[in-house]
C-alpha positions as CSV (number, residue, x, y, z in Angstrom):
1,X,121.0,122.8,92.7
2,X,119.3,120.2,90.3
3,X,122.5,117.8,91.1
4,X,122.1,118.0,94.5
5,X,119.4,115.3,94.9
6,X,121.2,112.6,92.5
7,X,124.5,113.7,94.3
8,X,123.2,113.5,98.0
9,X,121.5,110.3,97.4
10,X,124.8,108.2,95.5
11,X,127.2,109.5,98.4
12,X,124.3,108.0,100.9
13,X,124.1,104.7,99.3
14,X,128.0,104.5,98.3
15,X,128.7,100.8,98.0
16,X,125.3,99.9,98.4
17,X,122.5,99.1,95.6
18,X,123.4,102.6,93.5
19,X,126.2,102.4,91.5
20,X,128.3,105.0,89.3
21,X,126.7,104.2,85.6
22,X,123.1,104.1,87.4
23,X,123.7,107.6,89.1
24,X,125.3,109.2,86.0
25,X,122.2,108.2,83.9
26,X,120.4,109.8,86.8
27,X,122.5,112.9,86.7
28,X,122.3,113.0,82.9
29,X,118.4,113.0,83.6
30,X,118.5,115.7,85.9
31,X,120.7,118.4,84.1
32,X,118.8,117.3,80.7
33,X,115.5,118.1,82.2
34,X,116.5,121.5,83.9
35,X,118.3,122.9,81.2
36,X,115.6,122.2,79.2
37,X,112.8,123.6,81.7
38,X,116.1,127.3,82.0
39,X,115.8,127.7,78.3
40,X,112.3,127.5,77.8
41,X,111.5,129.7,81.3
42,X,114.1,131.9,79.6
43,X,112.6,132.3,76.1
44,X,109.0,133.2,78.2
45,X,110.9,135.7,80.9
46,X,114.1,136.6,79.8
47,X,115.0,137.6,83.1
48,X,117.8,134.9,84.0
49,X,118.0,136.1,88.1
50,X,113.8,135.1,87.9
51,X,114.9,132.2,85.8
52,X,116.8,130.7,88.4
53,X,114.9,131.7,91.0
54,X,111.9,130.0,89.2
55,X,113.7,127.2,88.6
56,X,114.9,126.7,91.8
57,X,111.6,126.8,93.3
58,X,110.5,123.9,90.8
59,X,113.2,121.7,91.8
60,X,113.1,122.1,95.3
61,X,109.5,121.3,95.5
62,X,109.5,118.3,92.6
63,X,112.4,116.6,95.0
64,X,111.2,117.8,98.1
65,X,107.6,115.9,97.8
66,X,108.3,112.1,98.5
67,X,110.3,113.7,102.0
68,X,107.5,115.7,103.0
69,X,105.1,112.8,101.9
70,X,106.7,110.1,104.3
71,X,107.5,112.7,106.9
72,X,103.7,113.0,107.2
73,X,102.6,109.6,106.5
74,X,105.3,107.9,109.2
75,X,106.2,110.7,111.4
76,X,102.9,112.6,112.3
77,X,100.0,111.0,110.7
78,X,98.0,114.2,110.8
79,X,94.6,114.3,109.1
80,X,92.1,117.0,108.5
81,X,88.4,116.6,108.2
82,X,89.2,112.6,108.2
83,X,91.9,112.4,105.3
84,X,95.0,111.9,106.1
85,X,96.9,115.4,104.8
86,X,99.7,113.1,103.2
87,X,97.6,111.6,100.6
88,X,98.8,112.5,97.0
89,X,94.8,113.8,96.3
90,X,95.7,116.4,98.8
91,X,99.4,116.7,98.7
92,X,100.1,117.1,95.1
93,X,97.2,120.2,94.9
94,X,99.0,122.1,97.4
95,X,102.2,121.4,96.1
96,X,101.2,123.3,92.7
97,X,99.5,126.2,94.7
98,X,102.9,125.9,96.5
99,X,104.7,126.3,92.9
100,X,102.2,128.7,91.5
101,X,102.3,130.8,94.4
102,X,106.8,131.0,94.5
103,X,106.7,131.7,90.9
104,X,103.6,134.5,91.1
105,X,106.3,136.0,93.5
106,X,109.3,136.1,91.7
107,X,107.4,137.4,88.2
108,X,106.1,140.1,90.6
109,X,109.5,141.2,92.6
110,X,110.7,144.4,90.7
111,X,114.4,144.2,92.8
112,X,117.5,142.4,91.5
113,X,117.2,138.8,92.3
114,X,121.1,138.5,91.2
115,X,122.7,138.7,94.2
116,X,120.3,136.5,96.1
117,X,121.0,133.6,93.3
118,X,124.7,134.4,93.8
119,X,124.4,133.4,97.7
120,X,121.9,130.2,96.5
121,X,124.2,128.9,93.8
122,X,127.5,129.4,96.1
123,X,125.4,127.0,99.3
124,X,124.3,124.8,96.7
125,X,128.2,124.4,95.1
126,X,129.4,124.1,98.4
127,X,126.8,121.4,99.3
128,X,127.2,119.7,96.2
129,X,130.8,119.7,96.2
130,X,131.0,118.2,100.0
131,X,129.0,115.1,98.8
132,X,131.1,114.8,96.2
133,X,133.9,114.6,98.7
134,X,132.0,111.8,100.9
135,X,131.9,109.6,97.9
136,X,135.7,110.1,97.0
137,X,136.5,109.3,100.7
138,X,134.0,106.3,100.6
139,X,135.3,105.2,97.8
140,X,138.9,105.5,98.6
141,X,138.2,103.7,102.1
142,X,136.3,100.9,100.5
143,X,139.1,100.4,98.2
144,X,141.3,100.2,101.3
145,X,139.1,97.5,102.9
146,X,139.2,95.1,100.7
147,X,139.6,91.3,101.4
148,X,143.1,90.0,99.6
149,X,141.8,86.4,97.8
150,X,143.3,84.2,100.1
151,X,140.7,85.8,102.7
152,X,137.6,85.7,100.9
153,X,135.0,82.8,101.4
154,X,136.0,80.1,99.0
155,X,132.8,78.7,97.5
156,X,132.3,75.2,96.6
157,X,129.7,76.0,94.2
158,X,130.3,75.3,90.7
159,X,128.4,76.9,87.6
160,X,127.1,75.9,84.8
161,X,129.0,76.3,81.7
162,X,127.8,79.7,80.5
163,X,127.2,81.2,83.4
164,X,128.9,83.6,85.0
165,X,126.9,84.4,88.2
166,X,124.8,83.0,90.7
167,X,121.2,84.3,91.0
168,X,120.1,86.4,93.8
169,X,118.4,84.4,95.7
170,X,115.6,85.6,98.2
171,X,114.1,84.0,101.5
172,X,110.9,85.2,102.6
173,X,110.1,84.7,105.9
174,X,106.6,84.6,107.3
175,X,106.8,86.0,110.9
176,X,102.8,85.6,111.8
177,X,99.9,84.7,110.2
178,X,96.2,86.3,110.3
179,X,93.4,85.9,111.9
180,X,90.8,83.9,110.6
181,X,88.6,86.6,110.7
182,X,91.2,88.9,108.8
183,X,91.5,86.9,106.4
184,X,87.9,86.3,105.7
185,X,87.0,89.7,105.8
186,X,90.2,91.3,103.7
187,X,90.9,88.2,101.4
188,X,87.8,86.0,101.6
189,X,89.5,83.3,102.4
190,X,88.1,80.7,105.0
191,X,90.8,79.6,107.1
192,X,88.0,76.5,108.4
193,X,89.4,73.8,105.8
């Protein structure tokens, strides 16, 4: 389940921005950080059914927060009482209650969580596993669409001795411009000359 998130998001982006050595650092991270957070839930329980289950919880709401964040902010833009219910002030509070609450549950349940972490690890194999197999197909159909060098764009630009890239380079593009009394008000600038 901790992979998931790292996983999901390099098979999204394949070929983009992310790549390999960046996600593996990320994946190294991930497994680091939850193997840590089993043994020492482990020490404290001993249970390792409520272990998982516990640490399950965690991770789903830790990667879960920045989707239910902009999914409130951009999608519904409900507020309460005048705040906005997507604010971190309010959001991050009920995400520990949240936490708190799942792992008051699971300390309390007397049954065998086993079998219920059975079902959860096999969904999140399977899930895992089928990214896994979008990036090998993306992969292997990049790799198939590749330009052969007599049809890629032949530059005319020569570098420096010593360098062996150009920079990225970065157009901004102003598409309007504010109102004078925007600007005054929010920057104190006085558009009058």
């Amino acid at each position: 389940l901790a992979t998931f998130p790292v996983v999901f998001l390099y098979a999204e982006n394949t070929g983009e921005a992310i790549v390999l050595p960046e996600a593996l650092v990320s994946l190294a991270l991930v497994i680091a950080a939850t193997t840590l957070l089993i043994f020492v839930l482990k020490w404290f329980i001993g249970d390792s059914a409520k272990v998982a289950m516990i640490v399950s919880i965690i991770l789903v709401i830790f990667f879960s927060y920045g989707l239910i964040h902009d999914f409130l902010d951009v999608r519904i833009g409900f507020s309460i009482a005048g705040s906005n219910i997507s604010e971190h002030r309010i959001m991050l509070p009920v995400s520990g209650i949240l936490a708190v609450l799942g792992v008051s549950l699971v300390l309390l349940f007397q049954g065998n969580m086993a079998p219920l972490m059975r079902i959860i690890a096999v969904v999140a194999l399977a899930v895992v596993l089928a990214n896994v197999g979008r990036i090998g197909w993306d992969t292997w159909r990049n790799s198939n669409n590749t330009l052969a060098p007599s049809q890629t764009f032949n530059s005319t630009v020569r570098l420096q001795p010593g360098v062996d890239q150009l920079p990225d380079i970065y157009y901004i593009v102003l598409d309007a411009y504010g109102r004078a009394d925007v600007l005054e008000e929010n920057f104190g600038f006085g558009n009058g000359g």
